[in-house]
C-alpha positions as CSV (number, residue, x, y, z in Angstrom):
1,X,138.0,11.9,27.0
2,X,137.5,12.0,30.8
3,X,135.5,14.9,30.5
4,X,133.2,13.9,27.6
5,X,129.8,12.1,28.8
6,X,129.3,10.4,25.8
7,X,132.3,9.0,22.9
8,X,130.1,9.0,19.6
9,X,132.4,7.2,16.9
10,X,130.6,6.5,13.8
11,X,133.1,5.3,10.9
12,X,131.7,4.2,7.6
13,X,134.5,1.1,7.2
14,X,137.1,0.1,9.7
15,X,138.7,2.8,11.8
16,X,138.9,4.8,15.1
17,X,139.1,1.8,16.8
18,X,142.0,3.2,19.2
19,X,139.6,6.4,19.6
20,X,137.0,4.2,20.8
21,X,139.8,2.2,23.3
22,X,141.2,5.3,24.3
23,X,138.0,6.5,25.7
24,X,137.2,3.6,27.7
25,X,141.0,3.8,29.1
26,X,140.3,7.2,29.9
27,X,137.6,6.4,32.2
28,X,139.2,3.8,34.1
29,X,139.0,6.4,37.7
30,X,135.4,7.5,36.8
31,X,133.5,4.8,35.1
32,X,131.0,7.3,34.0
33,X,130.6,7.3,30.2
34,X,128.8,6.0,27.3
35,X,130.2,4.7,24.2
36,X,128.2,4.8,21.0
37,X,130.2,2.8,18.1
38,X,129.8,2.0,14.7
39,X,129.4,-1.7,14.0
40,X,132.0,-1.3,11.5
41,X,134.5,-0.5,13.7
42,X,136.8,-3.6,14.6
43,X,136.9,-2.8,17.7
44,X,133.2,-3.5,18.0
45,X,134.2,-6.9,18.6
46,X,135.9,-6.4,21.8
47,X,133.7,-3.6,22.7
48,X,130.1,-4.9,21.8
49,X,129.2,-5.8,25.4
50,X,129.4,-2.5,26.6
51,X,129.1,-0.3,23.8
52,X,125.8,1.0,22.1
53,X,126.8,-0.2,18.5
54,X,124.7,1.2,15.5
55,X,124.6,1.6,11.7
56,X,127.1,4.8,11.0
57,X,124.8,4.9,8.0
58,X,121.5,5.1,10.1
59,X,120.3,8.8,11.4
60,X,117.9,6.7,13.6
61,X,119.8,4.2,14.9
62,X,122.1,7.0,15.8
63,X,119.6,9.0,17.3
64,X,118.0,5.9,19.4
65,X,121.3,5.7,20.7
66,X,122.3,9.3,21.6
67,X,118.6,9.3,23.3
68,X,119.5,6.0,25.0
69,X,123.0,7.1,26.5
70,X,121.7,10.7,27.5
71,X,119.2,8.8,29.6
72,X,121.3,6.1,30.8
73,X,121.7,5.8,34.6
74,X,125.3,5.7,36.1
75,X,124.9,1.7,37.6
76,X,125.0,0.9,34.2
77,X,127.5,3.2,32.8
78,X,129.7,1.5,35.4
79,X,128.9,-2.1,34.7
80,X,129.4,-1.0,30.6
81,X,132.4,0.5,31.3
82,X,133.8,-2.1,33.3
83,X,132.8,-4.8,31.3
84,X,134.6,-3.3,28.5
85,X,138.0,-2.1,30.4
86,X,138.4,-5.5,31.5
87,X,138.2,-7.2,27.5
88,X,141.0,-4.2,26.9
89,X,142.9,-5.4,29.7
90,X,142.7,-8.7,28.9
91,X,143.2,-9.0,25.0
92,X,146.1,-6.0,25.5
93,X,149.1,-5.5,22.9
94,X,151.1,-8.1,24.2
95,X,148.3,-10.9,24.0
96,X,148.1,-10.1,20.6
97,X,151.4,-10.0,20.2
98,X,151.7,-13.8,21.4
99,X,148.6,-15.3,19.8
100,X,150.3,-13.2,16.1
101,X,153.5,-15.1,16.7
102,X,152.1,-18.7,17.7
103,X,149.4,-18.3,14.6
104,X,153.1,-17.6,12.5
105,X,155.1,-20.2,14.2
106,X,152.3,-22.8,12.8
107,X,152.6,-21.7,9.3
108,X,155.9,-23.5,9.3
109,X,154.6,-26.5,9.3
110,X,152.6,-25.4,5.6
111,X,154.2,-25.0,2.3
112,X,151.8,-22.5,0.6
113,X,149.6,-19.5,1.6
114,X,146.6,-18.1,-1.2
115,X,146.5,-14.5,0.1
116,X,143.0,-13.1,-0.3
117,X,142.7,-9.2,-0.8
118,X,146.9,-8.7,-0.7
119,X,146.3,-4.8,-0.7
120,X,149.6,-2.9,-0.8
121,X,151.5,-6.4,-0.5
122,X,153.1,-5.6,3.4
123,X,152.1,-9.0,4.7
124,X,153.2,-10.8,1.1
125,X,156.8,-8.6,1.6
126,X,157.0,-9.6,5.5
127,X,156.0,-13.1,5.7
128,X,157.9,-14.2,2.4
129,X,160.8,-13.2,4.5
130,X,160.5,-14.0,7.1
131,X,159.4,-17.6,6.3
132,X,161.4,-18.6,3.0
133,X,159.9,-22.2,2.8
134,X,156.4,-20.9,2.7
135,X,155.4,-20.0,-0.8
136,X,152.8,-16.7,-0.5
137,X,150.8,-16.2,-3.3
138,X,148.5,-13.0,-3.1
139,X,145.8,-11.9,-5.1
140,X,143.2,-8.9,-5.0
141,X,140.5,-7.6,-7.3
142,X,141.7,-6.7,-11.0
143,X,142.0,-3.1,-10.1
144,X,144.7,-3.0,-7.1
145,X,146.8,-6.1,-8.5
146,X,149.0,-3.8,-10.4
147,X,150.2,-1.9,-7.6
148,X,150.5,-4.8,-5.3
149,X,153.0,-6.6,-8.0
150,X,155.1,-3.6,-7.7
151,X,156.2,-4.1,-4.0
152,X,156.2,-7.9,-4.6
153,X,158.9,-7.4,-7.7
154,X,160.6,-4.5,-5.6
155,X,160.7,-7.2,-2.4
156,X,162.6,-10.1,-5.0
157,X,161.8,-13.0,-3.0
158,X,161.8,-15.7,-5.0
159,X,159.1,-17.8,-3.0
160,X,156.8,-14.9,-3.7
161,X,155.2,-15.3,-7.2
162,X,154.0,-12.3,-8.6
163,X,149.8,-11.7,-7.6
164,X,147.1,-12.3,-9.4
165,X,143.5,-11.2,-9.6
166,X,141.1,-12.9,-7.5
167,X,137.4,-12.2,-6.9
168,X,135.9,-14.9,-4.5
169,X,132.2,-13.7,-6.1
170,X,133.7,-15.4,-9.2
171,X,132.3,-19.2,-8.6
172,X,135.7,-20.7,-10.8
173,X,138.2,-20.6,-8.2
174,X,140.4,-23.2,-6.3
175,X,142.2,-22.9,-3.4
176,X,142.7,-26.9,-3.0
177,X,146.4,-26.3,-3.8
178,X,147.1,-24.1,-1.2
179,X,147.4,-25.6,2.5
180,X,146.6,-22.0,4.5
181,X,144.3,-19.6,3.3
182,X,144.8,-16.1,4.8
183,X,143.2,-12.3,4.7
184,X,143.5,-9.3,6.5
185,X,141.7,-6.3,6.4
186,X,139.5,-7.3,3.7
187,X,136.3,-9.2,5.8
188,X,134.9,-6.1,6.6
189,X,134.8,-4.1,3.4
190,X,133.5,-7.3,1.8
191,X,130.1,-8.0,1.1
192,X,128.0,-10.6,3.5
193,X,127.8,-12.9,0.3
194,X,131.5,-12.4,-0.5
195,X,132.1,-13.4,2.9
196,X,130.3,-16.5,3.0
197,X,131.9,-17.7,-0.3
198,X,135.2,-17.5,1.4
């Protein structure tokens, strides 16, 4: 990483996003470096500011970029570079850590949770135990709900019903009943309408 001029990460969907952190760390002596990132990279969030962010999908936007950071002058490498080693030093593993657990701590004040896109059921599994009073109901699309129910079943927590299939496209659902509504990993390998539905 220190040596490379330029960090070209391009993921289709979510990923690489330490790859893209670990090359701005890399240049904390230097500050000399360009970062070219795909904007669907989470990381892109913390990163936008100084990063070149294009469509993975895009041989033009990729190209623009590639032309942009080989011509890029070393004033603003610096001021990129330091713009975005100071987001990584402020939003760190231990601020996450704390917001994760005060965002927890409130959901004992709730009762239920509708899951949306429960995946491989690890957040169902952790947070029914973890929180017995809180009722976590997870759902996914028809085709992954199978294999989520069998970690909830293996997990036997009783305040863990067994999932149930959910598309938020679908325009008959209610969440009313539930007091928290929660996803993870599932925004960004939804669609833009999907999103907004939510």
């Amino acid at each position: 990483y220190k040596e490379a001029d330029i960090a070209l990460i391009t993921p289709l969907r979510d990923g690489m996003n330490l790859v893209a952190k670990e090359y701005v760390a890399a240049k904390e002596d230097s500050k000399k470096g360009v970062l070219i990132l795909s904007e669907m990279a989470g990381a892109v969030y913390e990163l936008n500011y100084g990063a070149i962010t294009v469509n993975p999908q895009s041989h033009k936007d990729i190209e623009n970029a590639l032309l942009e950071a080989l011509k890029m002058n070393e004033e603003e490498q610096r001021f990129r570079m330091e713009t975005m080693q100071a987001k990584l030093k402020l939003y760190d593993v231990k601020q996450w850590a704390a917001n994760f657990i005060n965002q927890q701590k409130k959901l004992k004040d709730k009762n239920s949770v509708l899951e949306i896109g429960g995946g491989t059921g690890q957040h169902a599994v952790f947070f029914g135990e973890k929180f017995p009073n809180l009722t976590w109901q997870s759902t996914d699309i028809a085709e992954n709900v199978s294999t989520l129910n069998l970690r909830i079943s293996n997990a036997k927590l009783n305040n863990v019903p067994a999932a149930f299939s959910l598309n938020v496209n679908d325009s008959q659902w209610d969440a009313d009943e539930y007091d928290v509504i929660f996803t993870a990993n599932s925004l960004h390998i939804m669609s833009l309408e999907s999103v907004q539905k939510l």
